[in-house]
C-alpha positions in Angstrom: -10.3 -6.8 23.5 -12.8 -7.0 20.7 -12.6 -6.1 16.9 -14.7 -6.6 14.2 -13.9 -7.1 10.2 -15.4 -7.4 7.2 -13.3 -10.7 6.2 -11.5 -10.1 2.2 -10.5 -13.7 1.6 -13.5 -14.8 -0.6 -16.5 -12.1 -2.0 -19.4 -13.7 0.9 -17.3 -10.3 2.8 -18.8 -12.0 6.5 -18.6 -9.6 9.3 -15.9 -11.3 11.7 -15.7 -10.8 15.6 -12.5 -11.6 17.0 -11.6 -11.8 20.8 -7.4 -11.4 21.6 -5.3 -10.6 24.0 -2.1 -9.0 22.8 -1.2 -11.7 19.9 -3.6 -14.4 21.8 -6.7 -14.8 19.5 -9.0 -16.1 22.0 -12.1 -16.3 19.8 -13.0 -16.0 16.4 -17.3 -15.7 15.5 -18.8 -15.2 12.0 -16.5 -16.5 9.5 -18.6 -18.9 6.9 -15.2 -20.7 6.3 -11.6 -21.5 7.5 -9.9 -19.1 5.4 -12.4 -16.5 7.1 -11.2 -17.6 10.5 -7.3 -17.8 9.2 -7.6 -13.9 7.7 -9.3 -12.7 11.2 -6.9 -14.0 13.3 -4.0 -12.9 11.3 -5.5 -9.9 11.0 -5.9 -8.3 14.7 -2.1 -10.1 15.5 -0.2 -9.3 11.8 -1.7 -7.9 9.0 -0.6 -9.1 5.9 -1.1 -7.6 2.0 -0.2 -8.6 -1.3 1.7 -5.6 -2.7 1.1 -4.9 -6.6 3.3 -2.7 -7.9 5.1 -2.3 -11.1 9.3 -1.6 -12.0 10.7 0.2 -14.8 12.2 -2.1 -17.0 15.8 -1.8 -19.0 14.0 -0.2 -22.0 12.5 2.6 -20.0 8.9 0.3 -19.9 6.5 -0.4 -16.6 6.6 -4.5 -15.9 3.9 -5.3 -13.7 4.7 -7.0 -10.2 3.2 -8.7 -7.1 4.5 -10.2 -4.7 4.2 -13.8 -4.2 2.7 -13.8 -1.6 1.2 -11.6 1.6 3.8 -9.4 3.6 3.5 -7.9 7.1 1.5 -4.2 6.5 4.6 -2.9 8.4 6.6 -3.5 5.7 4.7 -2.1 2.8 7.0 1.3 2.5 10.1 -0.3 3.0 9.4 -2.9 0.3 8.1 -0.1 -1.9 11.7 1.2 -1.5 13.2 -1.5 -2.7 10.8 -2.0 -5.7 11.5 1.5 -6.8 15.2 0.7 -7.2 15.2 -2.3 -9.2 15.5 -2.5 -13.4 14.3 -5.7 -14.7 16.0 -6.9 -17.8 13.9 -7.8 -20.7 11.9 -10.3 -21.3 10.2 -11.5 -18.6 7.3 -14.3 -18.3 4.1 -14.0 -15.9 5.3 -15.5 -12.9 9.3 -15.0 -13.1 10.9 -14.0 -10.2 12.0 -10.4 -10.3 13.9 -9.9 -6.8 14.0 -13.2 -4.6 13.2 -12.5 -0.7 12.0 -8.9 -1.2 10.5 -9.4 2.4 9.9 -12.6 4.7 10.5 -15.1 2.4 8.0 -13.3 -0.5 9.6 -12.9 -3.5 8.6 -10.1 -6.3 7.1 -11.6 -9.6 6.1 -10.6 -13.0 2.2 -10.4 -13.2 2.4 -9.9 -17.1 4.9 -11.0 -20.4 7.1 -8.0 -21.5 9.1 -8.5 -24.5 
């Protein structure tokens, strides 16, 4: 089987042919770099995103949070789930950890300084 993608690692955007079989990548043409090639094949086997997000904090306030980093697609909903429950305490720093191992390994940080 064939797909193409417009590759989101870097802003050249290359136009990425892969060739796979189930969750063999057999081939991967176009990419202008390795992280091109890495996104592709990752891609067509087990999408991964970054999920932004924010959680209410104990003052009834929005902190902004990512995760650290990219989680299976699958499993954006369910993490959303979890994210919707939590109250953070106040403060927090860009870059603490909000809930460790909020999916495969990722944990959910602070992407701004609330006080």
């Amino acid at each position: 089987m064939k797909k193409t993608l417009t590759c989101i690692e870097c802003p050249i955007g290359c136009t990425i042919e892969v060739e796979f079989e189930g969750e063999q990548v057999l081939s991967v043409k176009g990419n202008a770099c390795l992280r091109g090639k890495a996104y592709a094949s990752s891609e067509v086997v087990c999408p991964k995103r970054v999920l932004t997000s924010t959680v209410r904090a104990e003052n009834g306030g929005l902190v902004p949070v990512k995760t650290s980093e990219p989680i299976p697609k699958d499993q954006l909903f369910a993490v959303m789930e979890k994210i919707n429950a939590v109250v953070c305490k106040l403060p927090v720093k860009i870059g603490d950890v909000i809930v460790e191992n909020i999916c495969d390994g990722a944990d959910l940080i602070a992407t701004n300084s609330e006080e």
